[in-house]
N, C-alpha and C positions, 0 to 999 in steps of 0.2 A: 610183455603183457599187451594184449589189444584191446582196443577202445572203441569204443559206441557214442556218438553223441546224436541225443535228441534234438532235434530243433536246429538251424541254421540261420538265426538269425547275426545282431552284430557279437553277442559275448560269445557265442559257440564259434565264432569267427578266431576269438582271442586265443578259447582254448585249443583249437586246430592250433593253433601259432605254440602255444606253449608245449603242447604234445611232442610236437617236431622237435623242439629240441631237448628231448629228452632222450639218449638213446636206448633207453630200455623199455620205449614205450612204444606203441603201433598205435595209429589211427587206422581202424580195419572196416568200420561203416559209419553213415550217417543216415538217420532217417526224417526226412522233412514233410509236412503235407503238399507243399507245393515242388514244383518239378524244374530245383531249381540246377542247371549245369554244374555237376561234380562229378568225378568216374566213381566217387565210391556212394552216393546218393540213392537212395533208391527210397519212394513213398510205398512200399508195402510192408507195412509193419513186420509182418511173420519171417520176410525174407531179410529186415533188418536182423530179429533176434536170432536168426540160425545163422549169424555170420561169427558163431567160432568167437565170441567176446567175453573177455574176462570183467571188464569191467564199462560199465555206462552212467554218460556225463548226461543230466536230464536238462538243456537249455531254453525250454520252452517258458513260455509267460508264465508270470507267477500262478496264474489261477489253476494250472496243469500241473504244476509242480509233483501233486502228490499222487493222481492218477497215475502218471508216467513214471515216477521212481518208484508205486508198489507194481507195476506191470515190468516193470525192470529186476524188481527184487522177486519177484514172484517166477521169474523165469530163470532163476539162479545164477543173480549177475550181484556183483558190491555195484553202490551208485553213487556217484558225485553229483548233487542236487546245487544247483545257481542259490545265490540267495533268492528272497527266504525262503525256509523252508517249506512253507505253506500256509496260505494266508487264515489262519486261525490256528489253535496251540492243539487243538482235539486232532486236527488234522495231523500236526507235528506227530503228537503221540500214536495213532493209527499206523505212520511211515515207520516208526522205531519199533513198533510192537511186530511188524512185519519182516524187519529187518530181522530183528531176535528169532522169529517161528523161522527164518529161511539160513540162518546161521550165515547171515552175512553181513558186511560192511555196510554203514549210512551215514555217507558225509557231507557237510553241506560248506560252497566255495565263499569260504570267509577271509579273502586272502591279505585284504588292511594290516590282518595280523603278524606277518611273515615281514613287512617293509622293515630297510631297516632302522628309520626312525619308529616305527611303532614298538619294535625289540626293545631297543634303547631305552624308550619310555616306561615301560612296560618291566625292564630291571630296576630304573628307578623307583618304582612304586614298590614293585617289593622289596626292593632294599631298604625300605623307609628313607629314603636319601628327602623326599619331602619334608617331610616328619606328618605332623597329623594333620590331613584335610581338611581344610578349608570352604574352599568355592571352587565349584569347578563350571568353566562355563565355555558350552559350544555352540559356533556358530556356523550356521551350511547355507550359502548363501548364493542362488545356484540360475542360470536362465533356461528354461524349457521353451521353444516360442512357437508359434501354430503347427510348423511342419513337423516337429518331433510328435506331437499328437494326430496331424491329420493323414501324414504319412502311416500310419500304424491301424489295424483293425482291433487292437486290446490295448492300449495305453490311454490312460485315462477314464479307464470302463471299472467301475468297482468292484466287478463279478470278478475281473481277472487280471488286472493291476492291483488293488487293493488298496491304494492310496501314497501320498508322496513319501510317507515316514518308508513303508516298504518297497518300493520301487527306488527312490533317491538316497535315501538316509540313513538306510538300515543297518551299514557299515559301520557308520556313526552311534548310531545305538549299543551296537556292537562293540565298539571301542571305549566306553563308559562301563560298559557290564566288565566285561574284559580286564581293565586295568582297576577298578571297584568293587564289583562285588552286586548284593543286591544294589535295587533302588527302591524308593517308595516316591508313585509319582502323586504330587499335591494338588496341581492343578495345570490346563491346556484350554489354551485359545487357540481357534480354526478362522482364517478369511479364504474365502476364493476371489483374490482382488484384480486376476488379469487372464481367466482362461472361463469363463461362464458358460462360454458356451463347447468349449473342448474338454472340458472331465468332470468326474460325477464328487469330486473332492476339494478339498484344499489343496489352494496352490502356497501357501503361508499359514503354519502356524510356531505356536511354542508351549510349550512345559517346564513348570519348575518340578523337581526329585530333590529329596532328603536322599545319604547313604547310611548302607549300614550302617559305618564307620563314626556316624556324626557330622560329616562335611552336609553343601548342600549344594543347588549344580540348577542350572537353568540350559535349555535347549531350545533352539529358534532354529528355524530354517524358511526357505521359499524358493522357487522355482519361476518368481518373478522378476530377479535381475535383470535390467538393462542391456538387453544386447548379446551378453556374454556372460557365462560363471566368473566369480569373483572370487570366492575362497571357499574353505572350510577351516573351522580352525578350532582349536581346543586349548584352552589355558586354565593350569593347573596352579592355584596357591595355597601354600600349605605354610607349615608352621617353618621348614628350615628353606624355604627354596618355593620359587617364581618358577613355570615355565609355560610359553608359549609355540605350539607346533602351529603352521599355518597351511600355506599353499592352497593348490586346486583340493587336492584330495589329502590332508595332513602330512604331508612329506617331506616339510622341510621345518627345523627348530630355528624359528623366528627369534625368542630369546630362552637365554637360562642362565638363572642366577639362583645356585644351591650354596648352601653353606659349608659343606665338605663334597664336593664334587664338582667337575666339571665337563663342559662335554666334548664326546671323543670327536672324533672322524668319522663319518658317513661316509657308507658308501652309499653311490646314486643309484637307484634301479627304477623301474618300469611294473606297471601292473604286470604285464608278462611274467616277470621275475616272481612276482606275489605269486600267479595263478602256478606256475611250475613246481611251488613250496608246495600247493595244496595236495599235487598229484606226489610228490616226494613224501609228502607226510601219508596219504593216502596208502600207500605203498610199504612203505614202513609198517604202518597197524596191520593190512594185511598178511602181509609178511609173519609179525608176530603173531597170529589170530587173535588180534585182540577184543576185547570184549567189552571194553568202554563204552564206547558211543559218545564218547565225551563230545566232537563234534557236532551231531547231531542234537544230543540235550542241549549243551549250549543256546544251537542254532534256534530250537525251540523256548529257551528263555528269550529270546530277543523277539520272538512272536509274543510271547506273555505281555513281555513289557510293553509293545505297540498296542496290543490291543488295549492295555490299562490305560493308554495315553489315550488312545481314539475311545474308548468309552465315556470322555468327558462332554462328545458331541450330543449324547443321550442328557446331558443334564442343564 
């Protein structure tokens, strides 16, 4: 199958890397605005889409997201959309209703999900090996520092970044919806305490969420650490069993204490590994012509749920 990627920045970097090892896949073009040294690069859009592509990866800034995967979908390609899917849920729903009129694939790269601590976890829950929810509480606690924003012409721009929940965290959002279910969010505090003058958002804030389920969950993050990223991490307590995932990006089980379980052997993998899942799973629905979109709805609750949280800046 041959591949398209929009945009050349560093994630579209990642997925060239995870393409290549895939052998049933081809990287056949890239189209960037800028002219930047690649043999397969070329900045003319037209001469990108007649390159003979089965499917196209949209890696541009969030604020392009939906532009670029309905001119993708609309010229009879499936698209693998970066997170998120588009920085508003109307826009989500526009991408998928496009998909459906072009009878084709829209997936959006949620790859957290594939690790294999997030598997792991992710069996535990629905195995009830917790038993019933508790509290669940994440924390993303991250350093952004001048040159990540003044290097960049759209980072920190609200028109096309859309803010730290979706540019930083959104994975994390992701991985509460994912392993829970709804959310109902109750309330969110915003500080912009260390970039005033590099973006039009919060660099920290937080949200408490009730679930479905009855549990209840608080969420902080910030992009003002010291120096360096410090963790992210998520702890789970339930009525049978403690657990704690930590690390940079939730990838390693810090502790677990269940009452009829215990935990296996991890294997160690690399976002790499994530992102390769996405094109394997990608591939597979094609394959089957499947008609879910389960991905992409998904990927559009986790818009829903941003925007519920950032609609508390309004009050």
């Amino acid at each position: 199958m041959n591949i398209g990627l929009i945009g050349y920045g560093n994630i579209a970097k990642k997925h060239e890397l995870a393409i290549s090892e895939l052998d049933n896949l081809t990287l056949k073009a890239i189209f960037d605005t800028s002219s930047i040294e690649h043999s397969i690069l070329t900045t003319d859009f037209s001469q990108f889409i007649e390159s003979n592509l089965d499917l196209i990866t949209v890696c541009t800034p969030n604020g392009y997201h939906k532009e670029h995967s309905i001119k993708a979908l609309t010229s009879g390609h499936h698209v693998i959309c970066e997170k998120p899917l588009a920085l508003s849920s109307t826009d989500c729903t526009e991408m998928i209703a496009t998909a459906k009129r072009m009878n084709k694939q829209l997936f959006c790269t949620m790859q957290n999900r594939y690790s294999p601590v997030s598997q792991w976890l992710k069996n535990v829950v629905d195995q009830n090996e917790l038993g019933e929810i508790y509290l669940v509480n994440v924390a993303c606690y991250w350093n952004r520092n001048k040159n990540y924003y003044q290097n960049s012409d759209w980072r920190g721009k609200a028109e096309v970044d859309g803010g730290t929940l979706y540019t930083q965290f959104s994975h994390y959002v992701d991985t509460i919806y994912w392993l829970f279910g709804e959310m109902n969010i109750l309330n969110a505090h915003f500080k912009n305490f260390d970039h005033d003058d590099l973006i039009d958002f919060e660099d920290t804030g937080m949200f408490n969420f009730s679930l479905a389920s009855g549990g209840m969950g608080t969420f902080s993050y910030t992009t003002s650490c010291y120096e360096k990223n410090y963790e992210s991490s998520l702890t789970i307590i339930g009525s049978k069993g403690t657990i704690k995932v930590a690390g940079q990006y939730m990838d390693t089980v810090s502790y677990c204490n269940l009452e009829n379980g215990q935990l296996p052997e991890l294997e160690n993998n690399d976002n790499i590994y994530n992102i390769r899942q996405v094109y394997k799973n990608a591939l597979q629905e094609i394959h089957n012509n499947s008609t879910e979109f389960s991905s992409a709805l998904d990927a559009r609750k986790i818009v829903e749920i941003i925007e519920e949280v950032y609609s508390f800046k309004n009050q």
